[in-house]
PQR file of N, CA, C, O and H, with PARSE charges and radii, in Angstrom:
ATOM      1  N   UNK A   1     135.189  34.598  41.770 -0.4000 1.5000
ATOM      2  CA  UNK A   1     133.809  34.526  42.203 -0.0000 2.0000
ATOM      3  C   UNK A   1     133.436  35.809  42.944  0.5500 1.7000
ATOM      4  O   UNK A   1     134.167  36.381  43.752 -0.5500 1.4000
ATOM      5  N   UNK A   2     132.169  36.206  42.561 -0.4000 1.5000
ATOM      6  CA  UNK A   2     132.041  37.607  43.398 -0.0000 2.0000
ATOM      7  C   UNK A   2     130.892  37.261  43.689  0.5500 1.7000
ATOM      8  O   UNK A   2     130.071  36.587  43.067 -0.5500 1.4000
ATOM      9  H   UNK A   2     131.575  35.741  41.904  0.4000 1.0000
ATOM     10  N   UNK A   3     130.833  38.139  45.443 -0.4000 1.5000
ATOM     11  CA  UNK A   3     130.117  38.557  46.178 -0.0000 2.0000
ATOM     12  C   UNK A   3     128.364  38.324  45.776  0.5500 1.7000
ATOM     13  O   UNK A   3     127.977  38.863  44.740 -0.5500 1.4000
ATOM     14  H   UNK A   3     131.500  38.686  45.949  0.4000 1.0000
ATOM     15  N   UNK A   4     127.553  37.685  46.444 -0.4000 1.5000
ATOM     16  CA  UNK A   4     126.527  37.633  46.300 -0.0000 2.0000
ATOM     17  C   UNK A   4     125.401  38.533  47.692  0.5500 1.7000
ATOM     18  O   UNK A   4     125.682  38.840  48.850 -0.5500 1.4000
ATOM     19  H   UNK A   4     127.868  37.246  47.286  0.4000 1.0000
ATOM     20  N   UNK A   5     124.434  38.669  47.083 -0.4000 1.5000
ATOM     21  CA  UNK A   5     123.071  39.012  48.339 -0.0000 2.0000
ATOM     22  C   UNK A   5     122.259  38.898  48.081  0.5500 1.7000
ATOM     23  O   UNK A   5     121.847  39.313  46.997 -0.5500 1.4000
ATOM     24  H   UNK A   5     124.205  38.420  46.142  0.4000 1.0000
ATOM     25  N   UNK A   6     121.292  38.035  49.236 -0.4000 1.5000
ATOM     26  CA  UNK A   6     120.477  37.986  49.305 -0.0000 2.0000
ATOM     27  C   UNK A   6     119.186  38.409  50.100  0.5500 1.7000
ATOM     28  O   UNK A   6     119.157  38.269  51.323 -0.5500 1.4000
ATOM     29  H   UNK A   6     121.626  37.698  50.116  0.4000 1.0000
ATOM     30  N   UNK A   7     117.676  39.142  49.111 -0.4000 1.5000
ATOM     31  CA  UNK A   7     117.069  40.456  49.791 -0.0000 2.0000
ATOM     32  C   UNK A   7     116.067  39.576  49.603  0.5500 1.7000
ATOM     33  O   UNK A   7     115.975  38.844  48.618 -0.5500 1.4000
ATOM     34  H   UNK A   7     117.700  39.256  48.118  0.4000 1.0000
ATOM     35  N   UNK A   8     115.051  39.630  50.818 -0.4000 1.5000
ATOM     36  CA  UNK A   8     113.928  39.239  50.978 -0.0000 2.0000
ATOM     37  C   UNK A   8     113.054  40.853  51.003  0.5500 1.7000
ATOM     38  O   UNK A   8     113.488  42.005  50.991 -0.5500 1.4000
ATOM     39  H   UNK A   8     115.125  40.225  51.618  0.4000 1.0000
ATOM     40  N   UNK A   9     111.476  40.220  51.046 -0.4000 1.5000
ATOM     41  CA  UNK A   9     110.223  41.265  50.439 -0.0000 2.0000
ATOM     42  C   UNK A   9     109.857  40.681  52.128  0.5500 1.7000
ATOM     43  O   UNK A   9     109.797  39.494  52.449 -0.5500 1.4000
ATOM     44  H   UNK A   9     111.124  39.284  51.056  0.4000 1.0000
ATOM     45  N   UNK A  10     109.675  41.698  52.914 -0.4000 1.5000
ATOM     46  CA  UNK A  10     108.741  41.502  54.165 -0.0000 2.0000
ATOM     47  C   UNK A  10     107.920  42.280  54.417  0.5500 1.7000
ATOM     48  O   UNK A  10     107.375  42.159  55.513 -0.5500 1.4000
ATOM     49  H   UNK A  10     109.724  42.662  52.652  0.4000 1.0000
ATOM     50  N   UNK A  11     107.475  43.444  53.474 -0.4000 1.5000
ATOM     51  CA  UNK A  11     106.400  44.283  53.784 -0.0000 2.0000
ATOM     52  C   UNK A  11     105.719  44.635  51.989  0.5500 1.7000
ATOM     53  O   UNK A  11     106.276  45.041  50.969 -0.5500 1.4000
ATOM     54  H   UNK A  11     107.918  43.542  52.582  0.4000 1.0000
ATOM     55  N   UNK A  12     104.319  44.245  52.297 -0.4000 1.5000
ATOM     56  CA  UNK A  12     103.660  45.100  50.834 -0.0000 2.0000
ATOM     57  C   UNK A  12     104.019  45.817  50.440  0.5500 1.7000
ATOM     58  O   UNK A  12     104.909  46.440  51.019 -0.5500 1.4000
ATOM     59  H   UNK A  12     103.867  43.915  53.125  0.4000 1.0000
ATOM     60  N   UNK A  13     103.487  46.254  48.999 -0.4000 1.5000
ATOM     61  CA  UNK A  13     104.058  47.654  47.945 -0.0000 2.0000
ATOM     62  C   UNK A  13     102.810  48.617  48.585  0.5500 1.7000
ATOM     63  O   UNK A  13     102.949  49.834  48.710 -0.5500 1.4000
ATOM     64  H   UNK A  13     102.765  45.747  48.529  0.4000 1.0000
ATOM     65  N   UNK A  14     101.611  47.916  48.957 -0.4000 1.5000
ATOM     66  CA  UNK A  14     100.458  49.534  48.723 -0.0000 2.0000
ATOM     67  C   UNK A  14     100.535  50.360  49.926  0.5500 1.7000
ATOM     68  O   UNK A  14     100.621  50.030  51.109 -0.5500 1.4000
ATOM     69  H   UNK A  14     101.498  46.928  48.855  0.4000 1.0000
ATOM     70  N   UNK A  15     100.482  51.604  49.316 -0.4000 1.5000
ATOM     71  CA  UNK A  15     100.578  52.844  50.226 -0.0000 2.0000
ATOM     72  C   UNK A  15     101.822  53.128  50.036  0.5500 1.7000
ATOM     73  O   UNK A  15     102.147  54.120  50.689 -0.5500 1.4000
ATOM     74  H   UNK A  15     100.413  51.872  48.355  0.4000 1.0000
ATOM     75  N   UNK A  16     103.194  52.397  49.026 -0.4000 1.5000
ATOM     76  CA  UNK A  16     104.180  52.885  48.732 -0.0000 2.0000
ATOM     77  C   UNK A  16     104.322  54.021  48.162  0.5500 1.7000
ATOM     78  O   UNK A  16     103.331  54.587  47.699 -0.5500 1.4000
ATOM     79  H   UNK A  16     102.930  51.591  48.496  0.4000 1.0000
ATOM     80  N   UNK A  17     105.411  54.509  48.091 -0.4000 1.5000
ATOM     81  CA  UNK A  17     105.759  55.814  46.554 -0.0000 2.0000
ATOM     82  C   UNK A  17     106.086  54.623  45.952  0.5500 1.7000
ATOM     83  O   UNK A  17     106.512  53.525  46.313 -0.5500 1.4000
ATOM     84  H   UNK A  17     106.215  54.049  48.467  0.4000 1.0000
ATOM     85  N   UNK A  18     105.599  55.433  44.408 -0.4000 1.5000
ATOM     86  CA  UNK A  18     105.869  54.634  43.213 -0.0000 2.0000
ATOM     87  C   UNK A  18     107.739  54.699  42.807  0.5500 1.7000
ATOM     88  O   UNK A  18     108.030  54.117  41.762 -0.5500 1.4000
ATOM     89  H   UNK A  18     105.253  56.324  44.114  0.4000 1.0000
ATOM     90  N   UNK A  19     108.236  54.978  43.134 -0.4000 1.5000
ATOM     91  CA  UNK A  19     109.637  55.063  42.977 -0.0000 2.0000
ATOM     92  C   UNK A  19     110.303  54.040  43.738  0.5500 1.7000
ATOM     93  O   UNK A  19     111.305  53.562  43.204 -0.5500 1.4000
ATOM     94  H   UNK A  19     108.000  55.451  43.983  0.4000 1.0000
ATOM     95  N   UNK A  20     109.816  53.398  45.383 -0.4000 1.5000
ATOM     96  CA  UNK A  20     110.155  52.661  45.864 -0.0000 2.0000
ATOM     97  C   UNK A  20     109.285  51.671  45.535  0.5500 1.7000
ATOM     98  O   UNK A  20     109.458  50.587  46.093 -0.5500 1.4000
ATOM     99  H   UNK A  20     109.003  53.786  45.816  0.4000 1.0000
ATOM    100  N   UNK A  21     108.439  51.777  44.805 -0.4000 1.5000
ATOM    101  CA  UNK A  21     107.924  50.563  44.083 -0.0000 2.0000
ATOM    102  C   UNK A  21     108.757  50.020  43.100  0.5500 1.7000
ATOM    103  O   UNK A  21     108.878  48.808  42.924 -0.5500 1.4000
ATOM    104  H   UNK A  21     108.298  52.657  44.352  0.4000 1.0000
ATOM    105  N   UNK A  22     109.331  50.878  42.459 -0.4000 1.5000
ATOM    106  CA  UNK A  22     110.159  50.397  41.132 -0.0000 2.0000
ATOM    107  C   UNK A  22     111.452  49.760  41.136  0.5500 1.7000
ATOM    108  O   UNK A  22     112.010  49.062  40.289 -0.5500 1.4000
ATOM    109  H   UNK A  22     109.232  51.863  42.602  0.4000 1.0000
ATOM    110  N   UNK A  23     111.897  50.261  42.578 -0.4000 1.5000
ATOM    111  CA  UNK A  23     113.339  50.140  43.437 -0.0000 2.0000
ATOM    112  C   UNK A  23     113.137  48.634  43.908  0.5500 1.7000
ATOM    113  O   UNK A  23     114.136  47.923  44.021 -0.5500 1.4000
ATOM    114  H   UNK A  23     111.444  50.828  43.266  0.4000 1.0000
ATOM    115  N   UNK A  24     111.503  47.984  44.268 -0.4000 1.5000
ATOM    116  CA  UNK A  24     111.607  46.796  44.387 -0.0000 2.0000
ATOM    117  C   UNK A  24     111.946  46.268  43.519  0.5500 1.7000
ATOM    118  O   UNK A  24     112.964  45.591  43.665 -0.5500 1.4000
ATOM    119  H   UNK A  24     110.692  48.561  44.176  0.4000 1.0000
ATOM    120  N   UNK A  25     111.296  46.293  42.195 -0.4000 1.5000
ATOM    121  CA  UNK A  25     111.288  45.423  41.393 -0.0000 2.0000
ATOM    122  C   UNK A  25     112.376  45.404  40.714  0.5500 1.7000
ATOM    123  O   UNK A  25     112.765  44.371  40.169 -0.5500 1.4000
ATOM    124  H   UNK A  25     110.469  46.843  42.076  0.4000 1.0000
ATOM    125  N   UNK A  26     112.868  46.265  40.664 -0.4000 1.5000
ATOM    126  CA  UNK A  26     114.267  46.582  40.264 -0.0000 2.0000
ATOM    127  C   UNK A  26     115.240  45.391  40.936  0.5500 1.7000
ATOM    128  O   UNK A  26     116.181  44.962  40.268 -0.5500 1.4000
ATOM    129  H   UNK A  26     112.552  47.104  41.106  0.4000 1.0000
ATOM    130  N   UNK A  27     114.975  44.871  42.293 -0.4000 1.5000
ATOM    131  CA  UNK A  27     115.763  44.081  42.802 -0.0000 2.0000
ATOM    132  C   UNK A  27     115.032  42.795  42.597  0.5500 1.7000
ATOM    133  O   UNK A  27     115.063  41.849  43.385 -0.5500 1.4000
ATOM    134  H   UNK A  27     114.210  45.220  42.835  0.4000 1.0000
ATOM    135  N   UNK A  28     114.291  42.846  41.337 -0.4000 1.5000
ATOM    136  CA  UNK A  28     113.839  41.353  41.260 -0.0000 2.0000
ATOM    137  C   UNK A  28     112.971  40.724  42.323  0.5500 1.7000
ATOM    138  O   UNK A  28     112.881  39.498  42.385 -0.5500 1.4000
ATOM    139  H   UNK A  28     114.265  43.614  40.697  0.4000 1.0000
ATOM    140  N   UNK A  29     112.368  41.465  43.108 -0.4000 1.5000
ATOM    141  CA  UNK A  29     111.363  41.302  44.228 -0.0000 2.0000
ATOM    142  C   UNK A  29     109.919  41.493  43.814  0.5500 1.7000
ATOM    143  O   UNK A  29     109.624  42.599  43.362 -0.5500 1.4000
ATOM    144  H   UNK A  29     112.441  42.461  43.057  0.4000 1.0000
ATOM    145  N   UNK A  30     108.826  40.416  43.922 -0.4000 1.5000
ATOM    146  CA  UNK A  30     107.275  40.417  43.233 -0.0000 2.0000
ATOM    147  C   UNK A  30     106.317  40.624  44.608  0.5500 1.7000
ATOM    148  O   UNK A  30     105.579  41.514  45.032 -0.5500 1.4000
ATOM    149  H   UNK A  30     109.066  39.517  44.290  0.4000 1.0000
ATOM    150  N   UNK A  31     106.685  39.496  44.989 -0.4000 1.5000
ATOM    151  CA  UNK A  31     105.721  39.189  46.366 -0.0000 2.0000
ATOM    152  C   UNK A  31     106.013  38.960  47.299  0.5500 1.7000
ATOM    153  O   UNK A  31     107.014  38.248  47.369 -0.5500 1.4000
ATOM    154  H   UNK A  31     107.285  38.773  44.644  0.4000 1.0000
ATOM    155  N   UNK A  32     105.147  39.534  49.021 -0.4000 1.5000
ATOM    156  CA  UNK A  32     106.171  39.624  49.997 -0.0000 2.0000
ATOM    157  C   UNK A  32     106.260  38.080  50.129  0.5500 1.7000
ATOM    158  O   UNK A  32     105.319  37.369  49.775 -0.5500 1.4000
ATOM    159  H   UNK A  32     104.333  40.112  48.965  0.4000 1.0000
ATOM    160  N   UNK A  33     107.642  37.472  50.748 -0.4000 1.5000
ATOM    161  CA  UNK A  33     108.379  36.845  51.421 -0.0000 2.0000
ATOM    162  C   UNK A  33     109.429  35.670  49.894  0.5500 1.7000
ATOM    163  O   UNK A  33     110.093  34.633  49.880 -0.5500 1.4000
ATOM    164  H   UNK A  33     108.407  38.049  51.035  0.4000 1.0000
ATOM    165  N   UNK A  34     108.795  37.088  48.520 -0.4000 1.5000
ATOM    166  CA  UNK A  34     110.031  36.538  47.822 -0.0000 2.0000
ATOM    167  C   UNK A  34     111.437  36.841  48.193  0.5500 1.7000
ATOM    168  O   UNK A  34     111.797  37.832  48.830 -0.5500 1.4000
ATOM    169  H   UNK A  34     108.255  37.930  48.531  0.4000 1.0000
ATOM    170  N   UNK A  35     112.354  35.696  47.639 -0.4000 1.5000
ATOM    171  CA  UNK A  35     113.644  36.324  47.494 -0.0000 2.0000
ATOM    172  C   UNK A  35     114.518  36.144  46.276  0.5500 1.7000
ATOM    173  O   UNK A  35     114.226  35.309  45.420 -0.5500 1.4000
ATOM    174  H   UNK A  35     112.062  34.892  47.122  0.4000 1.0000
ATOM    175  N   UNK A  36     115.841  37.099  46.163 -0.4000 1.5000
ATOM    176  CA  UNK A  36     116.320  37.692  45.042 -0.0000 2.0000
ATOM    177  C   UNK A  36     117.841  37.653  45.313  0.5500 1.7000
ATOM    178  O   UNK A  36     118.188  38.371  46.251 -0.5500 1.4000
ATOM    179  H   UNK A  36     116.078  37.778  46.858  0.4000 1.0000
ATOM    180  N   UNK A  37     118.874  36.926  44.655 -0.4000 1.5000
ATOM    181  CA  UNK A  37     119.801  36.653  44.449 -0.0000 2.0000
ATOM    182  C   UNK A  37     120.691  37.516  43.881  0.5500 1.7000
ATOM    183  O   UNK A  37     121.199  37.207  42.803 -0.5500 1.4000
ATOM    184  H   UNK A  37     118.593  36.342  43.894  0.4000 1.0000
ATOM    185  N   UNK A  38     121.066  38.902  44.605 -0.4000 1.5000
ATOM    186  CA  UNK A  38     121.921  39.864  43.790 -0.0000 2.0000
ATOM    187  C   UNK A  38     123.091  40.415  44.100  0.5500 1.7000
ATOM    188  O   UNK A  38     123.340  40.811  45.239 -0.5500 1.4000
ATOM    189  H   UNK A  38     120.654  39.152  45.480  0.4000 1.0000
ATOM    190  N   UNK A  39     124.075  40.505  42.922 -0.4000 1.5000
ATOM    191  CA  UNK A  39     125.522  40.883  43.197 -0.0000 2.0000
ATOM    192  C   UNK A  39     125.633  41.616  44.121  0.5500 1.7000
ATOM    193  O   UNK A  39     124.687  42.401  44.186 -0.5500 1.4000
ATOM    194  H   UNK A  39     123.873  40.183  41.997  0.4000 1.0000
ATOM    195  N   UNK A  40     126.516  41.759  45.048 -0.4000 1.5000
ATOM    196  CA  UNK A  40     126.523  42.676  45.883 -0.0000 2.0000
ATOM    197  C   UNK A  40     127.598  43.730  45.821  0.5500 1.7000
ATOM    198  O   UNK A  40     128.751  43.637  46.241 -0.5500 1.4000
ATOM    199  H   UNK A  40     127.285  41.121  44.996  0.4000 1.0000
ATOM    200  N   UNK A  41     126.889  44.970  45.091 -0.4000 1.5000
ATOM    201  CA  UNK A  41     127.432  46.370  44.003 -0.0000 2.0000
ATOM    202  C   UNK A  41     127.358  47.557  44.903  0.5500 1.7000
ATOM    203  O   UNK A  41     126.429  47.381  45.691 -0.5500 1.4000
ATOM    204  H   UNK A  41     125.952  45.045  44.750  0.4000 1.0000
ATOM    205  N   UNK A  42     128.009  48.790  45.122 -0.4000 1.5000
ATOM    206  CA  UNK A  42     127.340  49.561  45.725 -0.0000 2.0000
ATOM    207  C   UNK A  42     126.252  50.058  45.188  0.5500 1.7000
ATOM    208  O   UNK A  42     125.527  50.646  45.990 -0.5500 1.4000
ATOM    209  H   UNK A  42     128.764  48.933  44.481  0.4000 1.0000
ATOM    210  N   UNK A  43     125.764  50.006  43.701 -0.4000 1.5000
ATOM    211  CA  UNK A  43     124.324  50.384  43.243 -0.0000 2.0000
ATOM    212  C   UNK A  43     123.502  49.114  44.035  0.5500 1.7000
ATOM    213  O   UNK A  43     122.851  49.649  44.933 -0.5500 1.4000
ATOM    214  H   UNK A  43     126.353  49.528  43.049  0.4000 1.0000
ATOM    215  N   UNK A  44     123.239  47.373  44.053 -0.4000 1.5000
ATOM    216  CA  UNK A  44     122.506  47.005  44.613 -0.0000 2.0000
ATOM    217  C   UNK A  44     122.439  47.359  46.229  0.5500 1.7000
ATOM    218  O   UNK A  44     121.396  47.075  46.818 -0.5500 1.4000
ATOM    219  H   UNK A  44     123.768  46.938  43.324  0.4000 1.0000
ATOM    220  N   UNK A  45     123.397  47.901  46.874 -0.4000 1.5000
ATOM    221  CA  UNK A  45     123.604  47.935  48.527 -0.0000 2.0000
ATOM    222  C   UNK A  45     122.270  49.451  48.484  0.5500 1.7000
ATOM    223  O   UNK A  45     121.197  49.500  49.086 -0.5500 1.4000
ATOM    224  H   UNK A  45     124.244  48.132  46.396  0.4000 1.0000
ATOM    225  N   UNK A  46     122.941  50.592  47.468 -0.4000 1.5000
ATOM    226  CA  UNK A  46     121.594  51.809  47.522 -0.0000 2.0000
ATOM    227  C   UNK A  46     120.663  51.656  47.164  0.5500 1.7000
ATOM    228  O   UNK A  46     119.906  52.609  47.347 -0.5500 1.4000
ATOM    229  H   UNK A  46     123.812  50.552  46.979  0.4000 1.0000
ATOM    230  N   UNK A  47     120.185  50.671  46.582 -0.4000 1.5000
ATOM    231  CA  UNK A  47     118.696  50.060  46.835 -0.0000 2.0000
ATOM    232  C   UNK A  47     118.260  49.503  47.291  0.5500 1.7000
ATOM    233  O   UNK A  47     117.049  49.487  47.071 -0.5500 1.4000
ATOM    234  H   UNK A  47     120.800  49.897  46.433  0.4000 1.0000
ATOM    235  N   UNK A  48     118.737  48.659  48.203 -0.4000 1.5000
ATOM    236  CA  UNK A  48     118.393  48.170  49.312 -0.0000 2.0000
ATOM    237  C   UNK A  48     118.336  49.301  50.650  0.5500 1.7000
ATOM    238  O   UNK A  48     117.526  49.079  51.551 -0.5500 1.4000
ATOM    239  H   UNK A  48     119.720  48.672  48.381  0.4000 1.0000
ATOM    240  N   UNK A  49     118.889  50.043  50.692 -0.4000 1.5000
ATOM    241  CA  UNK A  49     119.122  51.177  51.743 -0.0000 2.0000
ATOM    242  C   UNK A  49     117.879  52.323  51.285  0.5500 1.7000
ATOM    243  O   UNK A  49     117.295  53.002  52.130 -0.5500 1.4000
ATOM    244  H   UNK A  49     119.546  50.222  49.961  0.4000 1.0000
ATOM    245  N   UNK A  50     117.693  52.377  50.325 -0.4000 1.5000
ATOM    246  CA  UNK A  50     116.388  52.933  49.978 -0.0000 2.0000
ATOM    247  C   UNK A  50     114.986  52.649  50.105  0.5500 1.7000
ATOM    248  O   UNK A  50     114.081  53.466  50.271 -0.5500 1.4000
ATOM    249  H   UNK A  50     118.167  51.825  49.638  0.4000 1.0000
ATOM    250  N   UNK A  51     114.880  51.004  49.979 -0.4000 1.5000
ATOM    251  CA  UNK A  51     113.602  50.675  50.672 -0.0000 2.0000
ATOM    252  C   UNK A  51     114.086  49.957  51.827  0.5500 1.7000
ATOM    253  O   UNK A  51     113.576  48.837  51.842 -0.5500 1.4000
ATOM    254  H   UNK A  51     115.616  50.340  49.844  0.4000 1.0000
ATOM    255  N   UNK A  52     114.893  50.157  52.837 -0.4000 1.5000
ATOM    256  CA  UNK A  52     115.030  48.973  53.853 -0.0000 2.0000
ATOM    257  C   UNK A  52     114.198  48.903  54.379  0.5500 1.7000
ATOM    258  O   UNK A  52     114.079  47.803  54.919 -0.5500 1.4000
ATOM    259  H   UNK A  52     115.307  51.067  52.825  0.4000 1.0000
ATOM    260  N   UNK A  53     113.190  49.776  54.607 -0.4000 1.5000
ATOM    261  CA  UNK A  53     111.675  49.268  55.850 -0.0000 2.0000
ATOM    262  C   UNK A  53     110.764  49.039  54.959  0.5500 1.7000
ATOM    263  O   UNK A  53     109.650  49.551  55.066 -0.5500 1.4000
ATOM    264  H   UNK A  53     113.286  50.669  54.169  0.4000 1.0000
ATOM    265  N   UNK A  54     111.192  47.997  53.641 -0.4000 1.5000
ATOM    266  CA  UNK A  54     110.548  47.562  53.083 -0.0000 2.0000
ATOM    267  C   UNK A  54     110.994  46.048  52.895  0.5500 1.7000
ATOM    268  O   UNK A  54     110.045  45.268  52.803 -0.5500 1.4000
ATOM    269  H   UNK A  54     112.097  47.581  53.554  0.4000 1.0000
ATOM    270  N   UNK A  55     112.419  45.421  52.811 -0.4000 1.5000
ATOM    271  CA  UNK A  55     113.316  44.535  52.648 -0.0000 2.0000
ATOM    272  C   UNK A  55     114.178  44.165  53.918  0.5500 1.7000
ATOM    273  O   UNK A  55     114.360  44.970  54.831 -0.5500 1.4000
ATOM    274  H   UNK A  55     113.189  46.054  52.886  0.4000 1.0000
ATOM    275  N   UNK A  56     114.758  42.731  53.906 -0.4000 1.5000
ATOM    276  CA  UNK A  56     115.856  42.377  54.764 -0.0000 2.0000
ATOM    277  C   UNK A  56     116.498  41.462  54.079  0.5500 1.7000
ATOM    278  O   UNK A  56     116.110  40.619  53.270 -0.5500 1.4000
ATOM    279  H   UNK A  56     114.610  42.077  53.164  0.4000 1.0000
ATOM    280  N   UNK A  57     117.764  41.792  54.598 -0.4000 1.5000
ATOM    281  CA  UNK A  57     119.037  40.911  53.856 -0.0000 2.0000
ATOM    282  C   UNK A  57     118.997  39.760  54.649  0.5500 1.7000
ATOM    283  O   UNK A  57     119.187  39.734  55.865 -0.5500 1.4000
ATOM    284  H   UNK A  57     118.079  42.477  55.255  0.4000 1.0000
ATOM    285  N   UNK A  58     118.722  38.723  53.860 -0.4000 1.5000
ATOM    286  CA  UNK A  58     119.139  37.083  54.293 -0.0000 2.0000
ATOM    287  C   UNK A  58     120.189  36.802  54.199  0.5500 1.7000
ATOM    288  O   UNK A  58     121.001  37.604  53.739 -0.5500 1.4000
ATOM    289  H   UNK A  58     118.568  38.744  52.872  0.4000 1.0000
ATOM    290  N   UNK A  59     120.663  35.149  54.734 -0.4000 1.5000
ATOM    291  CA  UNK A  59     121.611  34.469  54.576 -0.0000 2.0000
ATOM    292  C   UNK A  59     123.177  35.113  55.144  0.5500 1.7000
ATOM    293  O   UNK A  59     124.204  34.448  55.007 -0.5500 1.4000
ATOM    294  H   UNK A  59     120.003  34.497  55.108  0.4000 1.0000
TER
END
C-alpha cells in the first residue's frame, strides 16, 4: 500500500499565473475548499510546494 495525500484548494485561481493555474488542476483541484486524493511522489510533493499559498495538506 502506498502513501497517500491529501491537498485542499483554500485560495482562488484569479489574479494567478497561468502556470500555477495548471499546477492546480493538475492536482485534481476545481473549486476552493475542494479536495484531492494524491499519491504522495516527489513530483506530487513539487506541486504542491509550488502553489502552497495557494493549497494545504489535510488529514
Amino acid at each position: 500500500m502506498s502513501k497517500t495525500i491529501k491537498v485542499q484548494l483554500v485560495k482562488g485561481l484569479i489574479g494567478t499565473r497561468q502556470d500555477h493555474r495548471a499546477t492546480v488542476r493538475g492536482l485534481g483541484l476545481r473549486r476552493v475548499n475542494s479536495v484531492s486524493e494524491l499519491q504522495d511522489t516527489p513530483a506530487v510533493r513539487g506541486m504542491i510546494n509550488k502553489v502552497a499559498y495557494l493549497v494545504k495538506v489535510v488529514g
